[in-house]
Every structure is written in structure tokens, then in C-alpha cells.
C-alpha positions in Angstrom: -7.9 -13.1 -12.5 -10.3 -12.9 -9.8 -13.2 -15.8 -9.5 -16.9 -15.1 -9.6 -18.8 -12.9 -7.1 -21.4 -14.7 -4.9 -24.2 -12.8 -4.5 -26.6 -14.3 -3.3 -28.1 -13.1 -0.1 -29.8 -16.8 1.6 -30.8 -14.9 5.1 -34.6 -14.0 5.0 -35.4 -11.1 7.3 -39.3 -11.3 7.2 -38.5 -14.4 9.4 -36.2 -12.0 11.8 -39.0 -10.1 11.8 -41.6 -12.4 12.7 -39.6 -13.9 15.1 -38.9 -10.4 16.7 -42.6 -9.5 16.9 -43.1 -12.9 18.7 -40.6 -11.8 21.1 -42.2 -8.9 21.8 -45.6 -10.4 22.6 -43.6 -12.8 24.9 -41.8 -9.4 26.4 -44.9 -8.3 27.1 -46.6 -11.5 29.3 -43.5 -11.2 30.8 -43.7 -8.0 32.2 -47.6 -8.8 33.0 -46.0 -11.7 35.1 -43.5 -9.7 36.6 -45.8 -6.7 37.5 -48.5 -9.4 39.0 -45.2 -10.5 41.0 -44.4 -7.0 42.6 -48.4 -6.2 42.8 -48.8 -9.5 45.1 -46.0 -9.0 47.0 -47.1 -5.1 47.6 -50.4 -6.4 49.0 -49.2 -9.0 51.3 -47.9 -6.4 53.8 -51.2 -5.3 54.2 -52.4 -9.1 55.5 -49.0 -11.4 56.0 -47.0 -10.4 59.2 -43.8 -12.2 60.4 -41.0 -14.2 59.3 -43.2 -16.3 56.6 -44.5 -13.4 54.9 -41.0 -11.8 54.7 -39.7 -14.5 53.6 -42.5 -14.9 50.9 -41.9 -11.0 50.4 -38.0 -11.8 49.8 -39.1 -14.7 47.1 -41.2 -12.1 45.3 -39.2 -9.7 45.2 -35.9 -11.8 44.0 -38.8 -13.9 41.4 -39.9 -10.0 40.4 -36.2 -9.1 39.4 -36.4 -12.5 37.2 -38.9 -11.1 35.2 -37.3 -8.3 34.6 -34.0 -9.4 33.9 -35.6 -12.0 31.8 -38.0 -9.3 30.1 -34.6 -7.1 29.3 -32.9 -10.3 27.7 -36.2 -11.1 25.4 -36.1 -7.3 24.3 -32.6 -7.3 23.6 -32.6 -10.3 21.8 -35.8 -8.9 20.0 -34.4 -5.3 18.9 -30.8 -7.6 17.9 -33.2 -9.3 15.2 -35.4 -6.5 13.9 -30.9 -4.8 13.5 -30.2 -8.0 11.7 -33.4 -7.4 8.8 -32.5 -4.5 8.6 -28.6 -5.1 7.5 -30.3 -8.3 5.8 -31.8 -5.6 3.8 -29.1 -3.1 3.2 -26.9 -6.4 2.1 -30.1 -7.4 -1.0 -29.9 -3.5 -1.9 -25.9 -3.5 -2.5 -26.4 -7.2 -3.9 -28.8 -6.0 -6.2 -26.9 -2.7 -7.3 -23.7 -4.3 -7.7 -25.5 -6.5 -10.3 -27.1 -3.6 -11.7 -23.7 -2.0 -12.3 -21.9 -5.4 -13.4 -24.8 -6.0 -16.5 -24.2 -1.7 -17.6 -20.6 -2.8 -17.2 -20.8 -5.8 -19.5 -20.4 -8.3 -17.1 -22.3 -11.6 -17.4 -24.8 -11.9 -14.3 -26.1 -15.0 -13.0 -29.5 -15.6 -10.8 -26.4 -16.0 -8.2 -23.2 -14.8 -9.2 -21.3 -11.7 -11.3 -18.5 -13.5 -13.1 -15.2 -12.1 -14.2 -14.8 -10.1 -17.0 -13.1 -12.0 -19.9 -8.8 -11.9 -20.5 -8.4 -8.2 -21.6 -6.6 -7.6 -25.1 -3.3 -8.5 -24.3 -0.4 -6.1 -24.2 0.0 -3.4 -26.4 2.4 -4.2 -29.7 5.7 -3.2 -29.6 7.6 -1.0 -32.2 10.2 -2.9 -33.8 14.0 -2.3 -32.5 17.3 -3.2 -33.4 16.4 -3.9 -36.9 17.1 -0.7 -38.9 14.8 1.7 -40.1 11.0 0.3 -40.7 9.1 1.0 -44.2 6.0 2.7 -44.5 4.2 -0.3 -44.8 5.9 -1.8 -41.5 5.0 2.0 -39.4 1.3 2.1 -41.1 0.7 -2.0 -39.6 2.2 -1.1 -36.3 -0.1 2.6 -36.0 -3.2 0.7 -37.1 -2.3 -2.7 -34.7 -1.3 0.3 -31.5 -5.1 2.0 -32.6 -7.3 -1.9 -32.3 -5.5 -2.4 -29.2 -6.5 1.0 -27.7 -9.8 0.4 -28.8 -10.1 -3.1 -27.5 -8.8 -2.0 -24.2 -11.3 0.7 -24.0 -14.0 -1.5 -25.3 -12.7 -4.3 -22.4 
């Protein structure tokens, strides 16, 4: 017989969540960073000549593609969290049901756990062989014991 079944769900997603919308306010600065970044080095053509403000240009540009790769990465992790509620949730709702359907089934249900159904009834009696025929008394004992055990099988 199988053991009990855990389920309790520990993960909380309004912490995913919260977590997520923090992300997405860091997301943001970031990309108010990274668009200050391509802004500045935009206008420096328009006042920085030469090899310097290439070279400044060349920084900007390669700090610019930082932001953004760091933006993506903040995003990503941030949609990968508000996913992981979400199956937090779907995993409560099937938790829940399943303990819905174990207490209509009978089943004792913990704060934590379904447990196993108790041992069934046994098997089913046997007619009695080899020994001649059986009296009435013998076939009414063995109809009535074949009838609880249908019922206690059906009642299991």
C-alpha cells in the first residue's frame, strides 16, 4: 500500500510577485540609464571631434549595449517569476482539489497530507471444494459471506 500524499504546497508566489514587480522598476532605471547612455553619446558628435571623442563614442556605445543586455536579463528573470506564481498557483488549485476529492472519497485529510485508504476487505470467500456436496446451511453461509464481501468492497 502506497504511503501518504504530501500536499502541501511551501512556495509563496505573492513573494514571486513582489519580487517580479521590483524587477520591473529596476528594468525600468535601467533602460533610463541606458537611453541617457545612447542620448550622450548622440550629442557628443555635435561638440567632441577626434580620436578622444571616438573613443568616448566607442565606450558609450559598448556601456549602452550593457544596459540593454542587462535590461533583457532583469526582464527575463522578471517574466520567469511572475511564470513561476502562476504554476505556484495552478499547483494550490490541484492540491486543494485533490483534497476535495480524497474527503468525498472517504479518505482522511490532514492540514498536510491525504493518507491511504485503509486494507480493503480481504479476498472474496471461497466455495468449498473437494469435500462433497454442501448443505443448505453451508450454501446459505457462503451466499450471505460472498454478499458482505461485495458490499464491503463497494463500500471500500
Amino acid at each position: 500500500m502506497a504511503g501518504e500524499l504530501n500536499t502541501e504546497v511551501r512556495d509563496d508566489p505573492a513573494a514571486c510577485r513582489a519580487m517580479a514587480e521590483w524587477l520591473r522598476g529596476a528594468a525600468s532605471g535601467v533602460q533610463r540609464i541606458g537611453d541617457a547612455v545612447y542620448r550622450e553619446r548622440g550629442e557628443s558628435e555635435s561638440f567632441w571631434q577626434g580620436t578622444a571623442g571616438d573613443a568616448c563614442r566607442a565606450e558609450l556605445t559598448d556601456e549602452g549595449k550593457d544596459s540593454d543586455t542587462l535590461e533583457r536579463l532583469i526582464r527575463d528573470t522578471e517574466r520567469a517569476l511572475d511564470g513561476f506564481a502562476n504554476r505556484i498557483d495552478t499547483v494550490r488549485t490541484r492540491m486543494e482539489e485533490a483534497r476535495r476529492l480524497a474527503r468525498e472519497g472517504g479518505l482522511i485529510v490532514t492540514p498536510t497530507a491525504i493518507l491511504p485508504p485503509a486494507p480493503g476487505p480481504g479476498p472474496a470467500p471461497k466455495r468449498p471444494v473437494d469435500v462433497g456436496p454442501i448443505s443448505p446451511a453451508a450454501e446459505r453461509r457462503f451466499a450471505e459471506a460472498t454478499e458482505s464481501h461485495r458490499a464491503a468492497e463497494a463500500a471500500h
